[in-house]
Residue, then its C-alpha position, 0 to 999 in steps of 0.5 A: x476492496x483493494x489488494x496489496x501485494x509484493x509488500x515491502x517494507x525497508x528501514x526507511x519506506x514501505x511500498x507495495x502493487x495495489x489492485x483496486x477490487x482485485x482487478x487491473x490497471x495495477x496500481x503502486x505507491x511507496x510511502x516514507x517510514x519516517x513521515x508517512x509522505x507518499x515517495x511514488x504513486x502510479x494511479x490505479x484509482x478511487x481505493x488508492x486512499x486506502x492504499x495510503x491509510x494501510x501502508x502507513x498503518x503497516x509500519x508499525x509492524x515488524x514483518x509485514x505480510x507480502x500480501x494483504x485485503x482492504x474491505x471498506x464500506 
């Protein structure tokens, strides 16, 4: 699992803090609208693919949430 907060989506990138299992060391990453590159990425661990998948995923809609749960198995 991993949480995404403080979403925030421009016209040209999406980024948001991610806590892997809800816990600390944060994590962020921003990714470009138009390719889905990863802009920036400050490493919090293993769920940060998930991180990557969701963002790009999250594009496509109009008005994000500022807060979203990724569940995985």
């Amino acid at each position: 699992m991993v949480i995404l907060k403080n979403i925030i989506k421009t016209k040209a990138d999406i980024s948001a803090d991610y806590y892997i299992e809800g816990r600390e060391p944060k994590g962020f990453m921003k990714i470009s609208i138009v390719d889905g590159e990863v802009l920036e990425h400050e490493n919090a661990g293993y769920g940060s693919v998930h991180v990557k998948y969701e963002l790009r995923r999250l594009t496509q809609v109009d008005n994000p949430p500022k807060e979203k749960t990724v569940l995985w198995y």
